[in-house]
C-alpha positions in Angstrom: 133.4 90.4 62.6 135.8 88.1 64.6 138.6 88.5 63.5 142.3 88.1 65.1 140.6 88.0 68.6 140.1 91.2 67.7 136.6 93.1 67.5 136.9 94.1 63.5 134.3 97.1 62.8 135.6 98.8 59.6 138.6 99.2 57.1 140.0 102.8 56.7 141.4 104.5 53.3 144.3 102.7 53.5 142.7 99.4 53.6 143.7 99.1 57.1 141.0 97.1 60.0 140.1 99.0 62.1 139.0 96.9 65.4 137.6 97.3 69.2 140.0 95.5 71.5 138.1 92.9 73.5 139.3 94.0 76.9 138.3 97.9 76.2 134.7 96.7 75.2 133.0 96.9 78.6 134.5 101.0 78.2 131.2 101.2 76.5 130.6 102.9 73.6 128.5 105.7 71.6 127.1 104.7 67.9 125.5 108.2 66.5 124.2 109.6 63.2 121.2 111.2 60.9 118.8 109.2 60.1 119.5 106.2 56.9 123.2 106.3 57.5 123.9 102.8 58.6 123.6 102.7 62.5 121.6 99.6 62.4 124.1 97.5 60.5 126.9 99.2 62.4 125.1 98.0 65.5 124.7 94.1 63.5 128.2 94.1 63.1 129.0 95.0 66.5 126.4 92.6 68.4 128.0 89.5 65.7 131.1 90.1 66.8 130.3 90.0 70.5 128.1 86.5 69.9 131.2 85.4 68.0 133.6 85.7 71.3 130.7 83.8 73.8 129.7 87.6 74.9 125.6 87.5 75.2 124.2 90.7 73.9 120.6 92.5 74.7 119.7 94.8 71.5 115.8 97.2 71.4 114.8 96.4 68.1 112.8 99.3 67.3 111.9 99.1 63.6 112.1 95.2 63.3 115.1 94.7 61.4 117.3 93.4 63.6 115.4 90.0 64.2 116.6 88.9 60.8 120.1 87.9 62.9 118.4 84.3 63.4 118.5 83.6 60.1 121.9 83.6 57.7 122.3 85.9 55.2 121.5 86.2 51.4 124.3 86.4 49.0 123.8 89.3 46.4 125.7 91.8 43.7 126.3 93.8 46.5 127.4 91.4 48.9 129.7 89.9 47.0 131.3 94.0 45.9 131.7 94.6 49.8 133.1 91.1 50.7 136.2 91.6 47.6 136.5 95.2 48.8 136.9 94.7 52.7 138.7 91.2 52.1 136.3 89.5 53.7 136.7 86.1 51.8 140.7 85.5 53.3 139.4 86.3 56.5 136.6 83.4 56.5 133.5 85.2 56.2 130.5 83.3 56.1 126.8 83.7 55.8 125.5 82.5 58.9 122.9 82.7 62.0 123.1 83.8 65.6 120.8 82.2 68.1 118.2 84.6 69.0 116.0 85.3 71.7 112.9 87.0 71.3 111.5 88.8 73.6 108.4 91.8 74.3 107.0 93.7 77.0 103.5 93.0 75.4 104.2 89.5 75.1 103.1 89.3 71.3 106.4 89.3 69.5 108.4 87.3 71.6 108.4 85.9 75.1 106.5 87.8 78.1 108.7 89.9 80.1 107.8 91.5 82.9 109.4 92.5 86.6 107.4 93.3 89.8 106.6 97.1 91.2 108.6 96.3 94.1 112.0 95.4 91.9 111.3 98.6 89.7 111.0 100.7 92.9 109.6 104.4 93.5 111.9 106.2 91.6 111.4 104.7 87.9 108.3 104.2 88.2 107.6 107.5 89.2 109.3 108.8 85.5 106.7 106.0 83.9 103.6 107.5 85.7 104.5 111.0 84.9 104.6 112.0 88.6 105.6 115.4 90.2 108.3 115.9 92.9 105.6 115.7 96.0 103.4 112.6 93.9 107.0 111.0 93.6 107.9 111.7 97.4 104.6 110.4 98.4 105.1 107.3 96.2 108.6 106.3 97.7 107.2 106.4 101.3 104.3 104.4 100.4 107.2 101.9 99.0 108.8 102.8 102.8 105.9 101.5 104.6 105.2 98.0 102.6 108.7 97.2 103.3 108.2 98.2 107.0 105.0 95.7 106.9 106.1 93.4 104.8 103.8 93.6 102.2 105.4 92.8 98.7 104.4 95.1 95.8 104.2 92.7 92.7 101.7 94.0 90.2 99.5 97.2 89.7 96.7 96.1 91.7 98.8 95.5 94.6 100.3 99.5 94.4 96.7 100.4 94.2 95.6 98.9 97.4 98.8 99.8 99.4 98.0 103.5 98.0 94.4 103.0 99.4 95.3 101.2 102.9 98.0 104.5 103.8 95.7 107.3 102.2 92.7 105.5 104.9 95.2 105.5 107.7 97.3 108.4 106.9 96.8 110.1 110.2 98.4 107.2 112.0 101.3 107.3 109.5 102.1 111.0 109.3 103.9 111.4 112.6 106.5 108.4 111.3 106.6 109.1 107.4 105.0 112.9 107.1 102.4 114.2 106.0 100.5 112.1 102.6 98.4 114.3 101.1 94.8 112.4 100.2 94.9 115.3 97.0 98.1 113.4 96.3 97.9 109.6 96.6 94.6 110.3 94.4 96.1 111.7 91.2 99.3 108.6 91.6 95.9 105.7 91.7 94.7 108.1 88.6 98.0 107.9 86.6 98.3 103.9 87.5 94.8 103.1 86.4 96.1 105.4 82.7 99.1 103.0 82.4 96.7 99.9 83.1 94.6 101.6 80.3 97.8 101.9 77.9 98.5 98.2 78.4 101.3 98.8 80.4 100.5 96.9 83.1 101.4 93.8 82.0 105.0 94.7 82.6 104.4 94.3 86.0 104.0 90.7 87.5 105.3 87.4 87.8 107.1 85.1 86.6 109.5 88.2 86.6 112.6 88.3 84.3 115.9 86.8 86.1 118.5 89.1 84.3 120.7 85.9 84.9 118.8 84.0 82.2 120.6 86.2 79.3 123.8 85.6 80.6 123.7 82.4 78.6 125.4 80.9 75.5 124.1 78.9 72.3 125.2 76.8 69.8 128.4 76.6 69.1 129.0 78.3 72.0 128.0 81.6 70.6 126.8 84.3 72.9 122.7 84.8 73.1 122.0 87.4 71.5 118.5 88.6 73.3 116.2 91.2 71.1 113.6 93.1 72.9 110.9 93.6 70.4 110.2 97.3 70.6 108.0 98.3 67.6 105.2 99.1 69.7 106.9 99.9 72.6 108.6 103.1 71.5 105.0 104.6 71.0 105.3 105.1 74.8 108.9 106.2 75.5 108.7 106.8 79.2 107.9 102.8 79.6 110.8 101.9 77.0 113.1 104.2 78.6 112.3 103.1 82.4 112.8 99.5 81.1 116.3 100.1 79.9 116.9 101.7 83.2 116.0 99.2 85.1 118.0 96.1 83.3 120.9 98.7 84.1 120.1 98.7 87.6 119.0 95.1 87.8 122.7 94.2 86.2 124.5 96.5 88.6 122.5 95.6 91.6 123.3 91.5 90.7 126.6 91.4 89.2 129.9 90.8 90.9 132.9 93.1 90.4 135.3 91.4 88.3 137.5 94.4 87.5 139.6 94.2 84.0 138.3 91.3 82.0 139.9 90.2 78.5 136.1 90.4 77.2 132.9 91.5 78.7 130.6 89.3 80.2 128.0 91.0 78.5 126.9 93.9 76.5 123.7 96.3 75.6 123.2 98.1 73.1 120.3 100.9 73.8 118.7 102.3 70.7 116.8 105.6 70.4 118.9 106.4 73.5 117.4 110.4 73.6 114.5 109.1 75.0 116.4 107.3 78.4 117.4 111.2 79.3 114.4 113.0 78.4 112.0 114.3 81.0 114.6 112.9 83.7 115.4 114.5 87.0 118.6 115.3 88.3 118.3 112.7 91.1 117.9 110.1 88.2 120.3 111.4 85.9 122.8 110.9 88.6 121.7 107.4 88.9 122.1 106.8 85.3 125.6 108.2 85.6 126.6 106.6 88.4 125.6 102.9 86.8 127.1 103.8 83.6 130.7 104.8 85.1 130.6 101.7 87.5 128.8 98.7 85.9 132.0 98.3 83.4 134.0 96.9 86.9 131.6 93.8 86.7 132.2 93.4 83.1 129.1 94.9 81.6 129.6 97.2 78.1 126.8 99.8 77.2 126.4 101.3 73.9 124.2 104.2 73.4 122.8 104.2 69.4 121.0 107.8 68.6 121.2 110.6 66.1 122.9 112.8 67.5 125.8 112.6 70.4 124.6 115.8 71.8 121.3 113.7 72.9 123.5 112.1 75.4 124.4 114.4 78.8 128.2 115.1 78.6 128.4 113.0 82.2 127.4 110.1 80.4 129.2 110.7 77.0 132.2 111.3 79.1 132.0 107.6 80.0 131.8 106.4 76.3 135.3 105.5 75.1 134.2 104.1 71.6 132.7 105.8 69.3 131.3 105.5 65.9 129.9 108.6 64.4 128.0 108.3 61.4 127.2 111.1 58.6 125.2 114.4 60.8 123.8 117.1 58.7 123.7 121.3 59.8 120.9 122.6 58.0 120.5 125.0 60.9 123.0 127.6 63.3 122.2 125.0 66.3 123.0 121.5 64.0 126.2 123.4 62.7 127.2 123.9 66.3 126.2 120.0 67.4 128.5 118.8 64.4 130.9 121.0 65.5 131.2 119.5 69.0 130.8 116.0 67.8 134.1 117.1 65.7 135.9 118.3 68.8 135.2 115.1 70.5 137.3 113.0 68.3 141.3 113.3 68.7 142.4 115.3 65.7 143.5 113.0 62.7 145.8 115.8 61.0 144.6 113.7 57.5 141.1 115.1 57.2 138.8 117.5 58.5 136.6 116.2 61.4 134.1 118.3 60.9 133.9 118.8 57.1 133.9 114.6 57.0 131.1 114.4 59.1 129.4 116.3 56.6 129.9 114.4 53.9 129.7 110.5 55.2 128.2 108.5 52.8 125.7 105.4 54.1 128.1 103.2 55.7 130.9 105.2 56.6 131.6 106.7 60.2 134.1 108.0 61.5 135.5 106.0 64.6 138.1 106.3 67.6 138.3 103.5 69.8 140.5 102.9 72.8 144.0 101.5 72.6 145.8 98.8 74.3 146.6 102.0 77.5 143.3 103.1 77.6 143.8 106.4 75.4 141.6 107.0 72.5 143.0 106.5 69.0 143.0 109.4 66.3 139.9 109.8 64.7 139.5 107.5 61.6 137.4 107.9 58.6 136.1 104.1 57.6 133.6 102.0 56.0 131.9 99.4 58.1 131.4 95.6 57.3 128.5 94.2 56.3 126.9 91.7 58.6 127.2 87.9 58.1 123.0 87.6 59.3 120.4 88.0 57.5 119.6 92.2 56.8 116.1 92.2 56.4 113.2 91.4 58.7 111.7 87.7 59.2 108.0 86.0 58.5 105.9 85.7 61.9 105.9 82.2 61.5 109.6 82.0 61.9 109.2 84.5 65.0 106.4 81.9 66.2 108.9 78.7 66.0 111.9 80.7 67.4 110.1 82.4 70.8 108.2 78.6 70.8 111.5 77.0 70.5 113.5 78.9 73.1 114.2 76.9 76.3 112.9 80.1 78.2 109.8 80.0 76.9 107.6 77.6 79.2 109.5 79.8 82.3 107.9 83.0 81.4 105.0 82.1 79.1 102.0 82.0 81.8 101.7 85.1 84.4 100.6 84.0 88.0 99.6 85.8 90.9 101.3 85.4 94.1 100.0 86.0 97.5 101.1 90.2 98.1 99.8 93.6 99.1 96.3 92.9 97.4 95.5 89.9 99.0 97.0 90.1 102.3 95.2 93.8 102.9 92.1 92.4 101.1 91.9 89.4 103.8 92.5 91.9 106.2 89.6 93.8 105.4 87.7 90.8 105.4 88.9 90.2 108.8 88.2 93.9 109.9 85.0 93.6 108.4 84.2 90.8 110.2 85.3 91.9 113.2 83.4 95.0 113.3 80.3 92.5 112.3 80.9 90.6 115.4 81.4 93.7 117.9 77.7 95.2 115.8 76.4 91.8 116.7 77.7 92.1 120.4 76.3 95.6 121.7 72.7 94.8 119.3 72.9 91.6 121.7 73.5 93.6 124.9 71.3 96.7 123.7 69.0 93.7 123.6 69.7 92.2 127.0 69.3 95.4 128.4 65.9 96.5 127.1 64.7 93.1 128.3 66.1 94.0 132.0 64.3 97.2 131.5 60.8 95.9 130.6 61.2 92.8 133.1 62.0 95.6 135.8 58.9 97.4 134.5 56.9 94.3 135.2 57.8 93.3 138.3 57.6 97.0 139.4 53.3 96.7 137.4 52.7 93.6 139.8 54.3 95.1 142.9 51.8 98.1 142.4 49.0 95.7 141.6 49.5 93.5 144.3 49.8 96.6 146.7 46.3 97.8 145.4 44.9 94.2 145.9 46.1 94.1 149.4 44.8 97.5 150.3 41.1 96.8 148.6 41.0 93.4 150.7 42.2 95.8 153.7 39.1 97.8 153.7 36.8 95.2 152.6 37.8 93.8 156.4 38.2 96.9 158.1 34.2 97.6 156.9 33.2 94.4 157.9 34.4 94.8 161.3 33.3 98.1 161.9 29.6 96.7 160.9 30.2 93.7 163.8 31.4 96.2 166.1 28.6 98.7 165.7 25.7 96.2 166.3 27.4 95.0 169.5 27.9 98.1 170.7 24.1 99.4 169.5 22.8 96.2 171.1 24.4 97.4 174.4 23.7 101.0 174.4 20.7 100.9 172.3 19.1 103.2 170.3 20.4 105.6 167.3 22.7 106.6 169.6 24.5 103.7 170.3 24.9 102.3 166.6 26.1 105.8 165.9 28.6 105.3 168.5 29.9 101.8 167.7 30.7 102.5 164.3 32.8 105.3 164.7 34.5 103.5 167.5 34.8 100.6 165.2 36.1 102.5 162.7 38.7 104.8 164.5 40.0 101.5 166.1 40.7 99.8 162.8 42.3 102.5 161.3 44.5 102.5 164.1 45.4 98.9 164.0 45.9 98.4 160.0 47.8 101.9 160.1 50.6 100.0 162.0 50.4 96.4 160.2 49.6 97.5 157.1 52.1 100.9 156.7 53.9 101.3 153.6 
């Protein structure tokens, strides 16, 4: 609650508030326990608060019950013990609603949110795919070479053709970018066409979410408070986790540094926060480090909510300065030893027993230490949390319906479209190669064409030459005979006798020869 522009979490034994200052907010934060003991009220209480001051707020809502903060909530028995108990009446607590935005990955439960592959980039979506060091090496250059071309990576189909256009031409891109093992780029186009199976897909696309568009206020002047409906999204943790990531990044990337504010400008709050660590690298667990310690100097607050702090690296939890650490149980060596350091992490209250109290928290206590006005943490402090002014249970999907249909944000991101990228622009160019290749098919059939009709015309001219040869040399003889005949009867006339026909004919003959040997040689 809002209380004293102060951040009011919890009363201790004494009766005392115990609050978060506004300008140690963005410090971030760690909300942990077992399992029923009141994180997700803890976590109500908190993201109220923040809506109260103008500060929009992103929340997971992973087992549904935090949409009820739309509605106001329901005076009981209960209620009204808690609101004598705490004071709450004096300090002006009211039932009341938050404006809400809805929104899901799936697009069922709230409005469709997605970013493009290109915005994600190699190294998360590598942890979604599931990817081994060389697949995930392989994967960043092909990321290397569509920026080198130009080609923009939007959705899953476009990844799938860029993979396909480098693992064609890899030989003419392995003395730039290395080898890219065929082996390789195959298994990455099998684990994207799995994630298109698994519905995941539709993550990727446009419209794609403008992180800008939560930085907004509602009525009143209340801070939006934006719920990412994670029911079934928590079935794959590798896309819930990668998600979260990549806000993180997006937020980093696009904010300004402000330095010091007197509140944040906004804050998340990352449920089931084990599973943002699990499976990752060390080159990504650096990453996650390195936002977390510098996205507070541009006014963004994290808080990780899980069950137990030890599910958070110590890098990280080194970065948390408030903390609110619900009831942990040690049923085993290795939980006694997790409480243990949970206990140690807390600055000793010499009042009570860390470590025996965490034992023993009932639902709705915690024990808390936030920072002080230097920056130091405060002792440890065994409270009882508030209860939240919103509704605590879940809402009716018609409500959902009219809130996500009622949001201003809606008509923005409700229908996908596909812009001109990777797949297209390498799909017209196969059309063009194609074509192409048609064309130069077309040209040497044309001249193989040409050519064999040269050849046969060749051939024919060469079959008349020879024919009108032999016609010229059968004429030839027909006159050469017909001289020899004229010759020989002269000559017989002469002479006379056998002898003298005998004689003009050979004459005749030899003479001819002679002649049509000269005019007629080839």
């Amino acid at each position: 609650m809002y209380n004293e522009e102060k951040i009011w979490v919890a009363n201790n034994e004494q009766g005392e508030k115990i609050s978060i200052l506004p300008r140690m907010a963005n410090r971030h934060g760690l909300i942990a326990g077992a399992t029923g003991t009141g994180k997700t009220i803890t976590l109500k209480v908190l993201a109220e608060s923040f809506s109260d001051m103008g500060v929009p707020v992103f929340l997971a809502d992973v087992k549904g019950d935090l949409a009820g903060m739309m509605a106001p909530g329901e005076d009981s028995a209960d209620m009204q013990e808690r609101i004598a108990r705490f004071g709450l009446a004096e300090a002006g607590f009211t039932y009341q609603k938050y404006p809400v935005t809805f929104w899901d990955i799936y697009g069922e439960k709230g409005i469709q949110l997605r970013t493009t592959v290109t915005e994600i980039g190699p190294l998360l979506l590598a942890r979604i795919l599931g990817l081994n060091d060389l697949q995930s090496n392989i994967l960043s250059v092909v990321f290397k070479i569509a920026d080198d071309e130009g080609l923009l990576l939007v959705d899953t189909k476009d990844l799938k053709a860029m993979l396909n256009y480098v693992n064609e031409n890899h030989k003419q891109f392995e003395m730039e970018y290395g080898r890219i093992a065929p082996a390789s780029v195959s298994a990455i186009i099998r684990a994207i066409v799995a994630l298109e199976t698994a519905g995941a897909d539709m993550f990727f696309g446009e419209t794609a979410l403008n992180i800008n568009d939560w930085l907004t206020v509602g009525e009143g002047g209340k801070g939006m408070i934006n719920i990412l409906d994670s029911e079934s999204l928590i079935n794959n943790g590798k896309l819930y986790s990668t998600f979260l990531l990549w806000m993180l990044s997006e937020l980093f990337e696009s904010m300004p540094e402000v330095g010091d504010m007197e509140k944040p400008k906004m804050v998340f709050f990352f449920d089931e926060a084990h599973l943002l660590f699990n499976d990752a690298s060390r080159l990504l667990l650096d990453k996650i480090e390195q936002v977390v310690k510098l996205i507070r100097s541009k006014g963004i607050g994290i808080y990780f909510c899980t069950q137990n702090p030890k599910d958070v690296p110590d890098s990280v939890l080194a970065q948390l300065g408030n903390k609110i650490q619900h009831g942990l149980h040690a049923y085993t060596p290795a939980d006694q030893r997790a409480v243990k350091a949970a206990a140690d992490s807390f600055r000793v209250n010499p009042a009570f027993d860390t470590y025996e109290t965490l034992l023993v928290l009932g639902t709705g206590e915690a024990v808390v230490s936030f920072l002080q006005e230097d920056g130091t943490p405060g002792i440890a402090e065994k409270v009882a949390v508030l209860p939240p002014q919103s509704r605590m249970g879940a809402i009716t999907e018609t409500e959902r319906d009219q809130s996500v249909r009622g949001s201003l944000l809606y008509s923005k991101y409700a229908n996908a479209y596909d812009p001109d990228s990777a797949y297209e622009f390498l799909a017209r160019r196969g059309v063009e190669l194609a074509a192409a290749a048609e064309e130069e098919k077309k040209r040497l059939e044309e001249e193989k064409l040409l050519e064999k009709e040269r050849r046969e015309q060749e051939k024919l001219q060469e079959s008349e030459e020879r024919k009108r040869r032999r016609a010229m040399k059968s004429t030839g003889s027909t006159v050469a005979g017909t001289i020899g005949r004229e010759i020989g009867k002269v000559a017989g006339g002469a002479v006379g006798g056998r002898f003298g026909k005998t004689l003009g004919g050979n004459l005749g003959a030899s003479l001819f020869r002679g002649v049509l040997g000269t005019l007629f040689k080839d």
